[in-house]
N, C-alpha and C positions, 0 to 999 in steps of 0.2 A: 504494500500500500504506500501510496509517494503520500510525501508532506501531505497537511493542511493549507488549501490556498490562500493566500492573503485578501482579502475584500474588504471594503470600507461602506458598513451599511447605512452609518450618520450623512453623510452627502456625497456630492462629485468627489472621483478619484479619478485619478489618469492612470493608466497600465500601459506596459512593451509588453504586447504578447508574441508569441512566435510559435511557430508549428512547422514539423520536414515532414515529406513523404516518406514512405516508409520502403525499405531497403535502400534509401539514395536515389531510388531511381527516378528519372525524369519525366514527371507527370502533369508539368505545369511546363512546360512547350507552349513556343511564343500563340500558337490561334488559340490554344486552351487557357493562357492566363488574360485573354480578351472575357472569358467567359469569366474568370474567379477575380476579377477585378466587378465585373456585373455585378454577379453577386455578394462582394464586400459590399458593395455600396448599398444593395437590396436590404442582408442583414440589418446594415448599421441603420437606414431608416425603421426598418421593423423595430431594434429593441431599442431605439430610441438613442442611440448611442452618437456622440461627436467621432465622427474617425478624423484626425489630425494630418496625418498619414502614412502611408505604406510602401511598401516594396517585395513584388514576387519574383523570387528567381525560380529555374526549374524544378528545384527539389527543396525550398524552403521558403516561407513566405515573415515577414514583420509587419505588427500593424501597431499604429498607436493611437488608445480612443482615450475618451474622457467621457466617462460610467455615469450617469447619478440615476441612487435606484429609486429615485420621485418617480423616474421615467411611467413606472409601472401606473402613477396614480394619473390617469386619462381618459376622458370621455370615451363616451360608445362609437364619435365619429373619429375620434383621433385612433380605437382600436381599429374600426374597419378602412381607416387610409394607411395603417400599419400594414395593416394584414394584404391589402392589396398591391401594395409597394414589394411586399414577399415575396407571394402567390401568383401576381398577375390575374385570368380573366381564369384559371384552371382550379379544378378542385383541390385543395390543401387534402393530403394524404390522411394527416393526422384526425382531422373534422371532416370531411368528406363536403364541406360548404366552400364554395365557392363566395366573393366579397360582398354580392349581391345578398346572398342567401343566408351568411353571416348577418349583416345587419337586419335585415328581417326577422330572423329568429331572437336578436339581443334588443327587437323593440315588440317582437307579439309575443315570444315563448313564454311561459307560466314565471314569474320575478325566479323563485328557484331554481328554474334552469338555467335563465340568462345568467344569473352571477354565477352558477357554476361554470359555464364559458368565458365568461367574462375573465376570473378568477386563473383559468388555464391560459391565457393569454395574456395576460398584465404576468404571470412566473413568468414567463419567458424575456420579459424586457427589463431594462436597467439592470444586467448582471453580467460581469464578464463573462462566467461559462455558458451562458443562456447564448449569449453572441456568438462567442467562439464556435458552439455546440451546432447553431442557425448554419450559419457562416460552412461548414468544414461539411458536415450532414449533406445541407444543399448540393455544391460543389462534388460529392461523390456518388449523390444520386445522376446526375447530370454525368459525369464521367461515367459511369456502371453500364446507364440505359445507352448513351451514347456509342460506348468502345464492346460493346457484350461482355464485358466482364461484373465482377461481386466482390463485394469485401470492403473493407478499411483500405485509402489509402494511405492514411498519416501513423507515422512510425510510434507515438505514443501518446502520453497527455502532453497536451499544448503546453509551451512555457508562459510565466506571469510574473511580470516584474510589477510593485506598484511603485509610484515616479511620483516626489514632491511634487505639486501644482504651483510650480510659480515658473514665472517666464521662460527665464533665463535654463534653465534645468528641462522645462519640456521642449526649446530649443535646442539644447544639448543634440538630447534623446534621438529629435525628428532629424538633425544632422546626419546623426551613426544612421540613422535609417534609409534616410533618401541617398547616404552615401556607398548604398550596398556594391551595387553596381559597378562604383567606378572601382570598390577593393576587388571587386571580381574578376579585373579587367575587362569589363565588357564593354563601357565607354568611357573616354577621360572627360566628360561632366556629367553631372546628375541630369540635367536639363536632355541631355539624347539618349536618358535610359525613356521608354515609353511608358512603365508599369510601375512608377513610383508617386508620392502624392504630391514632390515637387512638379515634376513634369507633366501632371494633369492639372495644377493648379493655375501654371502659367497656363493651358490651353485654354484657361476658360473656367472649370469647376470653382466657383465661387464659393461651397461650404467650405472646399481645401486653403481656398484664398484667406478665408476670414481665419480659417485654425492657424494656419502658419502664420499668419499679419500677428495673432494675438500672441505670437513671440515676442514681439520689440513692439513693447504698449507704448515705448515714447514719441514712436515713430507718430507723424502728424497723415499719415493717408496710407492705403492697403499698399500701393508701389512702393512708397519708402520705407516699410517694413517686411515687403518682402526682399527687398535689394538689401536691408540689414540682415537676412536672413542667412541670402546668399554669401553674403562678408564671412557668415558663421561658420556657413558649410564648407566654404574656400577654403578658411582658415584651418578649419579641423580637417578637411582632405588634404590639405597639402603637407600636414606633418606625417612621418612614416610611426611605422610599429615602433613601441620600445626597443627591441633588438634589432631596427633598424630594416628590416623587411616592410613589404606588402607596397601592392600597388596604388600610388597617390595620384592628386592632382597636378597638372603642371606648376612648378611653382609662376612661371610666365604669365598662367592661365590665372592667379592669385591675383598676378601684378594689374593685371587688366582689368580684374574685378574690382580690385582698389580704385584703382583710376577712373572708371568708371561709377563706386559710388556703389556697386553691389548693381545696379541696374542695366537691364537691357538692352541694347537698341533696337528701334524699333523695325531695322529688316530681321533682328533676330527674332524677336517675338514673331512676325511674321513667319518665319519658315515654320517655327516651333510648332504655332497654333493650324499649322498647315499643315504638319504631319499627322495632326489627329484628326484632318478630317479625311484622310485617303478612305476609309470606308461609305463617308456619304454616298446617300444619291442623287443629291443636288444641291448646288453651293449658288449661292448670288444673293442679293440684295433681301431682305425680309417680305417687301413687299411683292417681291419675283416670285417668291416661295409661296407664301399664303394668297394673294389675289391676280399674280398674272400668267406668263406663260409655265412658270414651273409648275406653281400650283396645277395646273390642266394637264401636264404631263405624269404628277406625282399620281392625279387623280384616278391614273390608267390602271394602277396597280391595284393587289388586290390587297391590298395591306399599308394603307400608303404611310412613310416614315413621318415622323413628327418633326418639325423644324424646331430651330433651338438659335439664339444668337453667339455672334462669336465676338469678341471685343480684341481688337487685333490692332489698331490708329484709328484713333482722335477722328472722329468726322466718317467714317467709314462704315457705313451700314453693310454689315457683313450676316449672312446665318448658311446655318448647313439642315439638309434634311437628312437626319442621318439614320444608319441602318438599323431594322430592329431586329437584324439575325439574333444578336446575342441575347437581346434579351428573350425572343422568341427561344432558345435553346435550352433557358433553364427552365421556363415555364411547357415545352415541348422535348426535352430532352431525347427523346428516340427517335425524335423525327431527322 
């Protein structure tokens, strides 16, 4: 039996959790962590959880949330846009209700029953293992039905670190995190790894935006505390191991961050926020998208993608209709 996990039931707590597949092996390949990145984010709305940010590599993933088990105490409409953020439009395994049919039952079934539903879904939010458990669960049903295989793929219990809540320290943390990558050698900056919460938060992801800003509270706007962010990550990637190993950042690449200010430019952001949308199905103007010629094209389809904006330059009405494979996949996983 491992330890007692640490949990903090009085309020918000921040955790590093972390989780490997099991024998090492490579089960989070670059189209499958498209889908286990879906579903973090699925989780994290379900139990109500801030995810901060993350990083999946093949055979092990980091995530860093900040917990509070109030989460659990929420209205009947704030359960079924939980549940539906989950589950999507498919029947939930565990209730056989679909989101529809969930709220129906938690406003006609006899009061006894609905709290006893009620009661089974408020467990599962605001808890580290309730998330993790969501989160890992999910992801291996979707893998199982998908590849024909059964089983567990993660090698044990998840790991749980609990992390002080204060700036400076959960900056730390989200550093070592989003700096996976580059010890891995897989890119020399966090920003061209795709699957970490820096690199989706330049692209646009604004809950990622607002957790990492809330590193550098003195910063005066979300760009100049992420640019102090980046100063953070530079700094701590470009020193090596103690014994003088592992793969760092340029220190050049430091020097230009410096000079820069920790920020941007803005053809960088450009490419950046342009490589997450290579799966759209159509990029142009918002109003292209929803009322003119894209819109009549999107309309052809039988599934048409939802539009989303993209904040790329000052003046630039930009959005993408982007694809619903992935999320299609966990909600249809044998298809």
């Amino acid at each position: 039996m491992g330890e007692i996990r640490i949990k903090r039931e009085d309020g918000p707590a921040v955790y590093h959790v972390t989780s490997r597949v099991i024998q090492k092996r490579r089960l989070l390949a670059e189209g499958q962590r498209e889908v286990w990145v879906a579903a973090l984010h699925r989780a994290a709305e379900f139990s109500g959880v801030e995810l901060i940010t993350y990083c999946v590599l093949e055979t092990h993933f980091h995530i860093l949330v900040r917990i509070d088990p109030a989460a659990r105490m929420c209205d009947d409409a704030t359960l079924v846009r939980r549940y539906r953020s989950l589950y999507g439009a498919s029947r939930a395994q565990w209730s056989g209700l679909n989101a529809d049919e969930l709220a129906h039952a938690l406003a006609n079934d006899p009061p006894e029953v609905a709290e006893a539903l009620r009661e089974r879904l408020r467990r599962r939010m605001g808890d580290v293992s309730e998330f993790m458990r969501t989160l890992r669960q999910r992801y291996t049903r979707w893998f199982n039905l998908a590849h024909g295989t059964a089983g567990t793929l993660w090698a044990e219990r998840f790991g749980s670190v609990l992390v002080q809540d204060t700036p400076w320290l959960v900056g730390l943390i989200a550093a070592y995190i989003d700096l996976n990558a580059v010890r891995a050698g897989l890119v020399e900056l966090p920003e061209n790894y795709r699957w970490c919460g820096y690199a989706e938060a330049l692209a646009g992801k604004e809950s990622l935006c607002r957790s990492l800003a809330a590193c550098s509270p003195a910063a005066k706007d979300t760009a100049e505390a992420l640019a102090c962010y980046r100063l953070l990550m530079f700094g701590k990637g470009a020193g090596a191991k103690g014994d003088g190993s592992g793969v760092r950042i340029d220190p050049e690449a430091l020097l230009e961050a410096v000079r820069n200010g920790g920020e941007l430019q803005p053809h960088e952001l450009l490419r950046l926020r342009a490589r997450f949308l290579t799966e759209g199905r159509a990029l142009g103007t918002r109003d292209w998208l929803e009322d003119g010629e894209g819109a009549r094209v999107l309309a052809m389809l039988k599934r048409p993608p939802p539009c989303r904006p993209v904040e790329v330059l000052d003046n630039v009405d930009l959005a993408v209709a982007r694809s619903r494979a992935v999320y299609c996949a966990l909600e249809h996983p044998g298809e």
